[in-house]
N, C-alpha and C positions, 0 to 999 in steps of 0.2 A: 744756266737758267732753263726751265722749260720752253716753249714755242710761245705758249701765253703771255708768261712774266716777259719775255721778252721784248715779247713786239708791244707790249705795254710803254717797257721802258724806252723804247724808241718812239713813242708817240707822244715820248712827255720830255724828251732829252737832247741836245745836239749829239750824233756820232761819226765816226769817222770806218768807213771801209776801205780797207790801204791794204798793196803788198805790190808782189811784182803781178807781172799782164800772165806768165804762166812758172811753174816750176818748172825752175833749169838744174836745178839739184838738188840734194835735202840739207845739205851745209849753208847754201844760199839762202833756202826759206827760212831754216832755222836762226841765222844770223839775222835777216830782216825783223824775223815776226816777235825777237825780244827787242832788236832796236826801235822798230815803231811803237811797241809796247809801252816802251820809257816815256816814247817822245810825248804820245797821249796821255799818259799819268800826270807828266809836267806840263801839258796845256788843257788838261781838263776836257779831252772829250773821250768818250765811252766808246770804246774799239773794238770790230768786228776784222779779225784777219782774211785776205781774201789772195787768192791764187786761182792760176786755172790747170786741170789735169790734163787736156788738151785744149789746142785751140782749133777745133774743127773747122774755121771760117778765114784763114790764112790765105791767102792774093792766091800764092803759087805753091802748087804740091810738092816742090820741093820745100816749104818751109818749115822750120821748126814745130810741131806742134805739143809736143810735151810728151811727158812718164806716161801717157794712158792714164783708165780710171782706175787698177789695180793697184796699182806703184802711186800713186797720189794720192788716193783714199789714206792709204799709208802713211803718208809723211805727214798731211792735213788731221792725220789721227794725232800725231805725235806732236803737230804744233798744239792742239787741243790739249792735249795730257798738261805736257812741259811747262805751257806758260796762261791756262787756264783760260783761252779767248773761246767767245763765238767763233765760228769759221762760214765761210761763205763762197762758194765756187759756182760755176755755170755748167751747164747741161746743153746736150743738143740732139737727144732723141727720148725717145718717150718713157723706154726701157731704163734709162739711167737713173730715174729719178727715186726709183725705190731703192738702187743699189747707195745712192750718195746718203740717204736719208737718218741712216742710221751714225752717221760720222758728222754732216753738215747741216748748220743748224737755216740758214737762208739761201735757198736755190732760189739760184740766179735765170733769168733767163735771157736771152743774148736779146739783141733790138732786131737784127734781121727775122730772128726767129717768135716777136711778140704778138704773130698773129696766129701761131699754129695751134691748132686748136688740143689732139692731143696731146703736146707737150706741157699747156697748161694747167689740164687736166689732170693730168698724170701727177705734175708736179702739185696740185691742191691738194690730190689725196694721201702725199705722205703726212702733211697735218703741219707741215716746215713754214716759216714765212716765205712766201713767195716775191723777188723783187722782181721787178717785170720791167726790163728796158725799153722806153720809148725808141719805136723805129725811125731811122733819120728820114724816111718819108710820111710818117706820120705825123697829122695836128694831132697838140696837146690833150684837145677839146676829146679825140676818137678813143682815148688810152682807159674811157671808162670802160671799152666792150672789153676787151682783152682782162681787165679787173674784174669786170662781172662774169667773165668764166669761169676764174677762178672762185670770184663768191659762190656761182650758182654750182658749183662742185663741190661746195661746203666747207667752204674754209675762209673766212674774212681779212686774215694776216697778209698784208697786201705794202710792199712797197711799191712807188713808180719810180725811175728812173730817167732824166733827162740825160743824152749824150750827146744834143747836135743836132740839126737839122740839114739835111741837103740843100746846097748854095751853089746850082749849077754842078760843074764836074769836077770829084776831087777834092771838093772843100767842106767843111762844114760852118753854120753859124748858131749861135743859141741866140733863139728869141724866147726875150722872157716872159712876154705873154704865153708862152705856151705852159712854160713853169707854174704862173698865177692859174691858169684855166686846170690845171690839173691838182695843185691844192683843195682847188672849191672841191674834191671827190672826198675829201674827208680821210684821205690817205698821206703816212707820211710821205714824202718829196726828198729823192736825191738827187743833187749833182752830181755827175761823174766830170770832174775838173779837170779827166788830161784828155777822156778819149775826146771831148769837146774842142782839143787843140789840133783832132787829129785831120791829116789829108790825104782821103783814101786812093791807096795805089800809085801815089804821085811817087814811089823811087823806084819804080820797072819793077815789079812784081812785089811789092810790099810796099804800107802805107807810110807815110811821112807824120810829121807834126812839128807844131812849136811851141813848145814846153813854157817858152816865156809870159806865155798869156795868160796859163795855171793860177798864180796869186791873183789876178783880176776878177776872173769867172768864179773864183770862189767866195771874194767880198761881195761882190755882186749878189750870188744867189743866195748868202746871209744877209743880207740889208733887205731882202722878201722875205728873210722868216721861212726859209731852205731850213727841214732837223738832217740833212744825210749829206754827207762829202766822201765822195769816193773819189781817190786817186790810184794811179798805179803809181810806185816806189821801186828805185833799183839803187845799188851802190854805186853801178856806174851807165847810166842810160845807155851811153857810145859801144857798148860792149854788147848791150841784150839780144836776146835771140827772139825778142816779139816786140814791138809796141815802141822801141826805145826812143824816137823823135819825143812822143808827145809825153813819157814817164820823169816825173822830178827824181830829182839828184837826193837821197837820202840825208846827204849833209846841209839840203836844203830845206827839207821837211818842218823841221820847229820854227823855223822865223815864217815859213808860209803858213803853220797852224796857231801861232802866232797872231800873225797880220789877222788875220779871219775874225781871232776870238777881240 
């Protein structure tokens, strides 16, 4: 689909943005982004694949951060080709966003990074839906400036994303008045269901989570009339090399998109 048709159909549609938190191989992605493919087919929501090429924002420099943008672009081409999805990855300097643009159809922008104003920028003027993650120090109510950059850059394709809000040190909580107050913008509204489990930095240099709480934060932000569910997906969380506390178990995926619908 174009950028238009697209963000159309997500304005009128439930969908789902699923994958793992980054590429750990191309056999990995590859396996995932036809098994969630299925899983969406057979529960009726309209699928956007999502990976990250790096994760630039990782606790400690020693941790994994992924292929790079060269080697990713790459595989994220090939999940596009193979099995015919949107694709959807994050960015985190200004310069990336013309090189992603031609490969990925919604740049992502990370929550730490939802106040930077070049990166906004930059990102409106590939012409891509922009989803822009609520920072966990940010109210709901503030998430229209960081939208209106993007509009006033000329580009109105505008997701928001909820992930949490700061609850003291280490924890996150979703309050959903922050979800409602961000509705009223006239933009779709997604959940990110796992990073909302997450707790950051609590396992000595990498964030924790609990994955358990995923099926709740999701019926929840459907019973508001939430159109976006973004989870991260792995075959075996215990193993992953980013995010793995707060990522559901693949084999768990259809009874939690399931329970939702």
């Amino acid at each position: 689909m174009l950028p238009d048709e697209l963000y159309r159909h997500l304005q009128n549609n439930k969908f789902l943005l699923a994958g793992p938190c980054v590429i750990e191989n191309r056999d990995m992605v590859m396996r995932l982004a036809e098994s969630i493919k299925n899983i969406s087919l057979e529960t009726g929501f309209f699928y956007i694949f999502k990976a990250s090429f790096d994760k630039a924002n990782r606790t400690s420099l020693n941790s994994f951060r992924g292929p790079g943008i060269d080697e990713g672009l790459k595989i994220l081409q090939e999940v596009k080709n193979n099995f015919e999805l949107p694709i959807t990855t994050d960015i985190h300097e200004s310069y990336q966003a013309d090189l992603v643009s031609s490969v990925i159809d919604i740049i992502q922008i990370p929550a730490f990074l939802s106040r930077q104003t070049d990166l906004l920028v930059s990102a409106s003027k590939t012409g891509r839906i922009i989803n822009i993650k609520k920072a966990q120090f940010v109210d709901g109510k503030d998430m229209i400036y960081p939208a209106k950059k993007v509009e006033e850059s000329g580009n109105n394709k505008i997701l928001l994303t909820e992930r949490g809000s700061m609850f003291g040190m280490g924890n996150l909580v979703i309050d959903f008045r922050q979800i409602i107050d961000m509705m009223t913008f006239g933009y779709p509204v997604v959940i990110d269901v796992t990073h909302s489990t997450q707790r950051p930095s609590s396992l000595g240099g990498k964030s924790g989570g609990d994955r358990k709480y995923a099926p709740y934060i999701a019926k929840l932000a459907n019973s508001i009339g939430v159109k976006g569910f973004f989870f991260e997906v792995h075959e075996n969380p215990e193993e992953a090399l980013s995010d793995g506390p707060n990522m559901v178990y693949l084999r768990d995926f259809k009874n939690i998109l399931e329970s939702i619908k």
